[in-house]
C-alpha positions in Angstrom: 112.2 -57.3 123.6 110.0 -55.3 125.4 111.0 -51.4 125.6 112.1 -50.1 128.8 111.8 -46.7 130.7 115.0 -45.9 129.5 114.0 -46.7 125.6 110.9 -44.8 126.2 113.4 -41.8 127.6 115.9 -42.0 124.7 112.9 -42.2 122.0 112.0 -39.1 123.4 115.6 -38.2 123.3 115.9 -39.0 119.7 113.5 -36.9 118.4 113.2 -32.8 117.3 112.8 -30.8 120.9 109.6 -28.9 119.4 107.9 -32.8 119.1 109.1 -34.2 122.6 105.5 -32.6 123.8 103.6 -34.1 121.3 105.1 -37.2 121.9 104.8 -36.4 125.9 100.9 -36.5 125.3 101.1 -39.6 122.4 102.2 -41.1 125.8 99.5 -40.3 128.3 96.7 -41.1 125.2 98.3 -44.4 124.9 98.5 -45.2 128.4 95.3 -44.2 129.0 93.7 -45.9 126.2 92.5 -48.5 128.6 92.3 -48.9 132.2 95.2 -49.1 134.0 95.0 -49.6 137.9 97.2 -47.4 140.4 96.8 -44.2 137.6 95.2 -41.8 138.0 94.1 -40.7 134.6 91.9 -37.2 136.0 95.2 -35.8 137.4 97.6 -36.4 134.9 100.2 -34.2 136.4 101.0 -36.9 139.5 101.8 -39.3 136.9 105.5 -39.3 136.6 107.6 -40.2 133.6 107.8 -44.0 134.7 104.4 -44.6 135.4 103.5 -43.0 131.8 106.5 -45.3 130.5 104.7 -48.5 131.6 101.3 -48.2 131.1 102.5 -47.3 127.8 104.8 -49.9 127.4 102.5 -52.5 126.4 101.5 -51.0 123.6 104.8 -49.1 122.8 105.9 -52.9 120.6 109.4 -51.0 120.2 107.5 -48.2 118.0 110.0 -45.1 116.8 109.0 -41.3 118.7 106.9 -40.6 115.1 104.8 -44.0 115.4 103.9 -43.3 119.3 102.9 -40.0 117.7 100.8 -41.4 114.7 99.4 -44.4 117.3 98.4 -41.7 119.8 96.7 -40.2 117.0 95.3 -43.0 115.9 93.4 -43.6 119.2 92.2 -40.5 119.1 91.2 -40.6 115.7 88.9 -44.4 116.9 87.9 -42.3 120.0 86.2 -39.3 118.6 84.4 -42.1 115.9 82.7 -44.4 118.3 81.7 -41.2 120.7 80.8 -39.8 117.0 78.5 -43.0 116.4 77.0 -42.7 119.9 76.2 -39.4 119.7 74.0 -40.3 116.9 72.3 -43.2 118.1 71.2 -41.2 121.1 70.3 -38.4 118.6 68.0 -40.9 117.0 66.7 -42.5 119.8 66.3 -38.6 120.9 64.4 -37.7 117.7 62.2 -40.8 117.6 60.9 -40.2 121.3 60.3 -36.8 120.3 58.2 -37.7 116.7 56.7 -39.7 118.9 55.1 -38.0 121.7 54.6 -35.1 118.9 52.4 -37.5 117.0 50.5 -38.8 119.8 49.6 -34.9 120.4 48.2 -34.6 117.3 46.0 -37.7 117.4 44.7 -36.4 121.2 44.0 -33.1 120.0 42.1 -34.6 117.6 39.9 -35.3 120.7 37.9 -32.1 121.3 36.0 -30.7 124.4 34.0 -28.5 122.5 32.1 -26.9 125.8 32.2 -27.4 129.3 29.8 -26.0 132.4 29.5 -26.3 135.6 26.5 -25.2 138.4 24.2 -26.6 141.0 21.2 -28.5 140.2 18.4 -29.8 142.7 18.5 -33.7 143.1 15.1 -35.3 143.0 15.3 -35.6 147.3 15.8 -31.8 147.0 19.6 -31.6 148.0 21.7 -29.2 145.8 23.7 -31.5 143.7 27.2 -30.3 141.7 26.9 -30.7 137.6 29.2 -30.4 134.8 27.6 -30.6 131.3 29.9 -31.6 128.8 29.9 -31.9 124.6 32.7 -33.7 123.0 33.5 -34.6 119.8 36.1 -37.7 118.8 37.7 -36.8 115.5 40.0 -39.6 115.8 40.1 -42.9 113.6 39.3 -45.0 117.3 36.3 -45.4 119.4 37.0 -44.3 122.6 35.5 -46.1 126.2 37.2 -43.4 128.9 38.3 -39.9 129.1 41.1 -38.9 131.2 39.9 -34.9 131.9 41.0 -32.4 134.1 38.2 -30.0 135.6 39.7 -26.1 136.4 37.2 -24.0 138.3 37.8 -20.3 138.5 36.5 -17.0 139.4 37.4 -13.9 138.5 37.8 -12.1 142.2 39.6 -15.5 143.0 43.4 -16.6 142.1 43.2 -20.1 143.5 40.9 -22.2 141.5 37.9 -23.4 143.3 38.4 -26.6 142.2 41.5 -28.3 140.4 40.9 -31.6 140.0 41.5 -34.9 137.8 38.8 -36.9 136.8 37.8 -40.0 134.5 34.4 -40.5 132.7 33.8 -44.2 131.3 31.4 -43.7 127.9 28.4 -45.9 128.5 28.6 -47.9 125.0 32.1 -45.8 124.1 32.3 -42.6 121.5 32.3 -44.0 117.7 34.7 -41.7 115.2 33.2 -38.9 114.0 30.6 -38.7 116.9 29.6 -35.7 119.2 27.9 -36.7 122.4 26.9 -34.8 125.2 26.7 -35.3 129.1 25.7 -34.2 132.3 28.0 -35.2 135.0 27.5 -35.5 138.5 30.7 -34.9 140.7 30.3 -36.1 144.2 28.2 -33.3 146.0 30.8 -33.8 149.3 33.7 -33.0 147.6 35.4 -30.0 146.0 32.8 -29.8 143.7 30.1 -29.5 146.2 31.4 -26.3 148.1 29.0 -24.0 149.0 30.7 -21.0 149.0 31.5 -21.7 145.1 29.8 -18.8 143.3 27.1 -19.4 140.5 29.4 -17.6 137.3 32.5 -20.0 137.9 34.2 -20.4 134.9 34.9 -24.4 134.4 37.8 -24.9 131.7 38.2 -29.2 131.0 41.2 -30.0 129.4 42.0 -33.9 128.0 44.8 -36.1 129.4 44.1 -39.2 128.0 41.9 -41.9 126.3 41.6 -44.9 126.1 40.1 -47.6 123.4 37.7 -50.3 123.1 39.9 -52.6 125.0 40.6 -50.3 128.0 44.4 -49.1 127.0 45.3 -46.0 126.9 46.2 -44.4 123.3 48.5 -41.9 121.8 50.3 -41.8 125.4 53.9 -41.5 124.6 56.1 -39.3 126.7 57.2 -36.2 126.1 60.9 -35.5 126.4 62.6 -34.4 129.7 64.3 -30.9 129.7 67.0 -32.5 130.0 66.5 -35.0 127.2 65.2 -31.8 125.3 68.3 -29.7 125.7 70.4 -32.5 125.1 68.7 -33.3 121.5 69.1 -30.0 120.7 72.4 -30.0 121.4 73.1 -33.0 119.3 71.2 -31.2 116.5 73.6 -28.4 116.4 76.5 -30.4 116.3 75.1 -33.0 113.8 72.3 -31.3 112.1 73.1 -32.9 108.7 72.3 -36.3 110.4 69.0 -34.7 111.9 65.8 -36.4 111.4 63.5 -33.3 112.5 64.6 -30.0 114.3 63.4 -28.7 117.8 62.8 -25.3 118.1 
């Protein structure tokens, strides 16, 4: 037969005084174990003694003071392993993404923009006409048919760049491995590029974003981590570092 409130009150009764709290909480763990509607589990304190006594009841099977103690602490024991084997799939998933996107790194800096200039040239009707000369060198085990670039022009009596811009370049005939090619680049003489009042000793740093291969997909583009995902990893690390694949610094 099913225990009642007043079982559940003279369990408590029957026990030692200094276990009556412990068995108190046994008795919010188990009622809490699952979802019970009409409690309130984040404000424990306006659940009264009956409400506590029936949630629990259910489980409760006529079990003496010490059981509901060792069952509470049983759940708790289950509870802390599956959050325990979440934590590590999400540090795994964590530490994969982050391999990842490290790996991809390496094979785009593999990718080198090995010097980069910019001025103004005279187009064959006479206009002035923007150029950026370029000479790149793919180290990588791909042939490459785009760049994704980013063009930073600067002066020193300046602290906004002149120009900040991203830009693509598609290779006529793509960029075998272990080849070094250079260009001349003509940016559109209306835009950015083309201002007048840009001096003649800007500095022009490229930088790569991306590449793509032979069949016009970009490679090596993995994302990074989030700062949040990032702090989070770590975290995980701390806590289970023996279980850690790689550590973030």
């Amino acid at each position: 037969m099913p225990a009642s409130v007043v079982s559940v009150e003279e369990v408590r009764n029957s026990l030692p005084a200094y276990k009556r709290d412990e068995f108190d909480q046994g008795l919010i763990i188990i009622a809490t174990s699952t979802s019970f509607s009409g409690i309130d589990i984040l404000n424990p304190n306006r659940m009264n003694a009956a409400e506590i006594a029936e949630a629990a009841n259910a489980q409760m099977h006529g079990l003496t003071g010490d059981q509901v103690i060792q069952r509470a602490d049983q759940i708790l024991r289950e509870r802390r392993s599956r959050e325990r084997e979440q934590s590590i799939r999400t540090l795994r998933r964590l530490e994969d993404k982050y391999a990842k996107a490290a790996s991809d790194q390496q094979q785009l800096a593999r990718f080198t923009i090995d010097s980069a200039r910019y001025y103004i040239d005279v187009s064959p009707y006479g206009a002035p006409e923007p150029v950026i000369d370029l000479e790149v060198t793919n180290s990588t085990d791909q042939a490459i048919s785009e760049l994704l670039l980013r063009g930073v022009l600067t002066s020193s009596d300046r602290s906004v760049p002149w120009v900040d811009e991203s830009f693509y370049y598609v290779v006529p005939g793509g960029i075998e491995p272990g080849e070094t090619l250079k260009w001349s680049l003509a940016p559109n003489r209306f835009g950015p590029w083309g201002d007048a009042q840009i001096p003649g000793d800007a500095e022009l740093a490229v930088t790569l974003e991306g590449l793509k291969g032979l069949d016009e997909q970009l490679l090596w583009d993995s994302p990074e981590l989030t700062e949040h995902e990032l702090s989070r990893l770590k975290r995980l690390q701390e806590v289970y570092g023996g279980v850690a694949l790689s550590r973030v610094e």
